[in-house]
N, C-alpha and C positions, 0 to 999 in steps of 0.2 A: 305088155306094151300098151301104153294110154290112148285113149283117142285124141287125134289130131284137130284142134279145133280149127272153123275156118278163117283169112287173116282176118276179116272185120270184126268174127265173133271174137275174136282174139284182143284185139286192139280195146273194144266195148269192153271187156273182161278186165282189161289191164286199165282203162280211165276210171274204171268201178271200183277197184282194187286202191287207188291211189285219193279216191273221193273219201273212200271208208277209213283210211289212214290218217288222210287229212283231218276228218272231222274226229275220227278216235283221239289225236293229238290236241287238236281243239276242248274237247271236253275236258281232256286231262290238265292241260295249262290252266283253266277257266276252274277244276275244283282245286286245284294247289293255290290259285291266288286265292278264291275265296278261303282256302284255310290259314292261309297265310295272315289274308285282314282280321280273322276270326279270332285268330288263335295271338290274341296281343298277349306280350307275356306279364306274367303275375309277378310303403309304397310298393308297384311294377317294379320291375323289372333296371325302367330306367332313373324310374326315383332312388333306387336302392342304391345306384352307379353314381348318380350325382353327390349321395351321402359320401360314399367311399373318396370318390377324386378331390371333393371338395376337402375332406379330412387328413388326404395327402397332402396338401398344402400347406396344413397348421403344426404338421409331426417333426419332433422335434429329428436333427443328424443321429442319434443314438436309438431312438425309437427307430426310423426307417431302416438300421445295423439290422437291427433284434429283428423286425418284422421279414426282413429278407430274410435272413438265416431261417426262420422258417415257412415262407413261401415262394420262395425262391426269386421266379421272375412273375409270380403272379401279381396283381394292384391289387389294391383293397379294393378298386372297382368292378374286377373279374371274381373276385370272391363273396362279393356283398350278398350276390342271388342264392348262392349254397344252399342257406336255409330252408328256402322255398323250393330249391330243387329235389333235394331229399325226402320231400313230402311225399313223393310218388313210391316211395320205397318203405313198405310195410314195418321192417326193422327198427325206422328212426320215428314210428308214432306216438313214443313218450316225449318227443320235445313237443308234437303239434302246441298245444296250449300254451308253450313261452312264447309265441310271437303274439298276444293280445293279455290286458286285463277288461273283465266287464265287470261295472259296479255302476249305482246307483247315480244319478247328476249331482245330487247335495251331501255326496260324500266325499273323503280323501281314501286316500289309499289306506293309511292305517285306522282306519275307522272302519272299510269295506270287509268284505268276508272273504276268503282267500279259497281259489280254487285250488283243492287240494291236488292236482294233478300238476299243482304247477304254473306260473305266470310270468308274464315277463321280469319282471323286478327280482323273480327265485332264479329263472333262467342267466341272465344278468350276471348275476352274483355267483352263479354252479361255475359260468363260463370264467369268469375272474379268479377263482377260487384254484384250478383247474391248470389257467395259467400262469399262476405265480405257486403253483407247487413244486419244488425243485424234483418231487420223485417223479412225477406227471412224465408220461414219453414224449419224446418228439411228436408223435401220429396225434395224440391226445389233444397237446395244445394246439396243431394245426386245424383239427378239427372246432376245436373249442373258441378258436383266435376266430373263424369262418362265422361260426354261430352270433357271438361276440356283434363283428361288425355289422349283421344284420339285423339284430334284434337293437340297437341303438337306433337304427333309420324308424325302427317298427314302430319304436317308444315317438317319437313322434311326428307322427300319424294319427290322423285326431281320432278317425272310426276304430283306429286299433283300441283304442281309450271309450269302448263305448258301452253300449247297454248290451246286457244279458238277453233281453226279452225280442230284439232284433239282430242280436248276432253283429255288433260292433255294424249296425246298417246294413248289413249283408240280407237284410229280408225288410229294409228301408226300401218297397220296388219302386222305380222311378224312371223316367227315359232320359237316354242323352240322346238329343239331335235326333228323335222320333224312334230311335232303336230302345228295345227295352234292358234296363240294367238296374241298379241297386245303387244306394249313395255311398256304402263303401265304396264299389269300383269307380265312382266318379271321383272319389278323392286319392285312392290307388292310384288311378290309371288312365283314365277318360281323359281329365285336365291337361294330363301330361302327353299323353299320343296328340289331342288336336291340336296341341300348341305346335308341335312340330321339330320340336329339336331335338336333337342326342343329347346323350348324360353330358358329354364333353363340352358340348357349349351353353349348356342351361347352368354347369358346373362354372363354367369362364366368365359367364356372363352375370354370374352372382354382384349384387352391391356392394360395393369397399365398406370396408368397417375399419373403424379407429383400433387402435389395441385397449384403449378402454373399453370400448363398444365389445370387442372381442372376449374381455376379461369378465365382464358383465353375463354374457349369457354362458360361461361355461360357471359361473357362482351355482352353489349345491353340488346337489346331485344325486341319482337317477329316481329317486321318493319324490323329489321336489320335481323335476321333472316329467313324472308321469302325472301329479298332480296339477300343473300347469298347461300338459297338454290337455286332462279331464276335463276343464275350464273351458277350450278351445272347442272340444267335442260338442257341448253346448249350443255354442255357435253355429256350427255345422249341422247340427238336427233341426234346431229353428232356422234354418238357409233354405229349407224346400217344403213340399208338402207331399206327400204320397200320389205315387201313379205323375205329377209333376212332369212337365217335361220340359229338362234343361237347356238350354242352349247358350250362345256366345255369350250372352248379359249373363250367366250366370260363372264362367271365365274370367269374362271381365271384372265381375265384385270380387273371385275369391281364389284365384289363380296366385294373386303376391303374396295369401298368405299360404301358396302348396309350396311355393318356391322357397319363402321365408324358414316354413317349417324344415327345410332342406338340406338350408343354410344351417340353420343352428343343428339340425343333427349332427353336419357334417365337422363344427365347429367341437362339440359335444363330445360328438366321437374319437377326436384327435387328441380330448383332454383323458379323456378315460383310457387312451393307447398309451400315452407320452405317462401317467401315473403308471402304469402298469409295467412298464420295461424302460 
């Protein structure tokens, strides 16, 4: 049988008990948020969603048939991030290398040296290949359809398109808004969290285009493409200077062309669907 404690020692025991709870609780809300803001997701997350929704809108009644039938009720906007999810999974580390190419500033792509592991433009084409094989399974192409639409957003991305010797920017270090990060993730990721909107309305609030204007930027394709965005990549290494620390003036210059690049994926993407099925 316990000892009886007395009522006050009691009471003090019980507001101590409910202090220590309180504040357990407190710490624990206070590191979930912090992982929360931390943990922005890996264009991100919501650039990948804007490629995908915006590309929903260009596909033709017969492509959108095909594409259901194998994703059921998923969007190309729910599927876009796939590629980037499956990174964490040891199994699929022969695609790492399709979501970038790194070559030279004053080169083309057929001119550059080809990682022989693989690159977007081989990924690209594995994924196409894959899903226009009549033997291919159903699980194959679903897979491949996944990869497919996210290595189109990838392709243009200008740090995706970038040098060998900084890792497409990723060891370009830089600050945004006094935090330390890298100019890949400011043209990933950064751009697109501070601005503040979801995929759905960065997607809606896209600029009207003519259907020439539309017909225009789906001309070539995906050689010509990655070499146009290599162009773009250019522009984005002379946009900063190392250790630099970005803020809204640097939004302001080059935010229309994250959105722009967006756009034409998303445009891009619906022309390479619509050939495809």
């Amino acid at each position: 049988m316990g000892i009886k404690l007395p009522i006050e020692e009691e009471k003090k025991d019980k507001r101590l008990f409910k202090m220590k709870t309180k504040l357990f609780t407190t710490v624990v809300i206070s590191i979930l948020v912090i992982f929360n803001l931390s943990a922005e997701p890996k264009w991100g997350s919501t650039g990948h969603r804007v490629v995908g929704e915006i590309a929903n809108s260009y596909l033709k009644p017969k492509t959108k048939r095909a594409i259901k039938r194998l994703l059921g009720k998923e969007s190309l906007a729910l599927v876009s991030t796939f590629a980037d999810e499956i990174k964490s999974d040891k199994r699929f580390n022969e695609f790492y290398s399709w979501h970038y190419i790194n070559m030279p500033m004053d080169e083309t792509y057929d001119a550059s040296k080809r990682n022989p592991d693989g690159d977007l433009v081989s990924g690209i084409a594995y994924c196409m290949s894959v899903i226009t094989d009549k033997k291919s399974s159903e699980a194959d192409k679903v897979f491949y359809l996944k990869l497919l639409i996210h290595l189109i957003g990838d392709l243009h991305q200008p740090m995706h398109i970038g040098l060998a010797e900084d890792r497409g920017g990723n060891d370009f270090k830089v600050q945004w808004h006094y935090e330390d990060t890298n100019l890949h993730k400011v043209w990933d990721t950064e751009m697109i969290r501070t601005y503040g909107m979801s995929y759905s309305e960065l997607a809606n609030n896209s600029p009207a285009l003519s259907k020439k204007q539309v017909k225009l930027i789906q001309e070539g394709f995906v050689i010509d493409w990655v070499n146009e965005t290599h162009k773009l990549s250019k522009t984005v290494y002379n946009s900063a200077k190392p250790g630099e620390n970005l803020r809204y003036r640097y939004s302001y210059l080059h935010f229309d062309t994250v959105r722009s690049q967006l756009q034409i994926a998303g445009i891009r993407l619906a022309k390479v669907l619509n050939d495809l099925f």
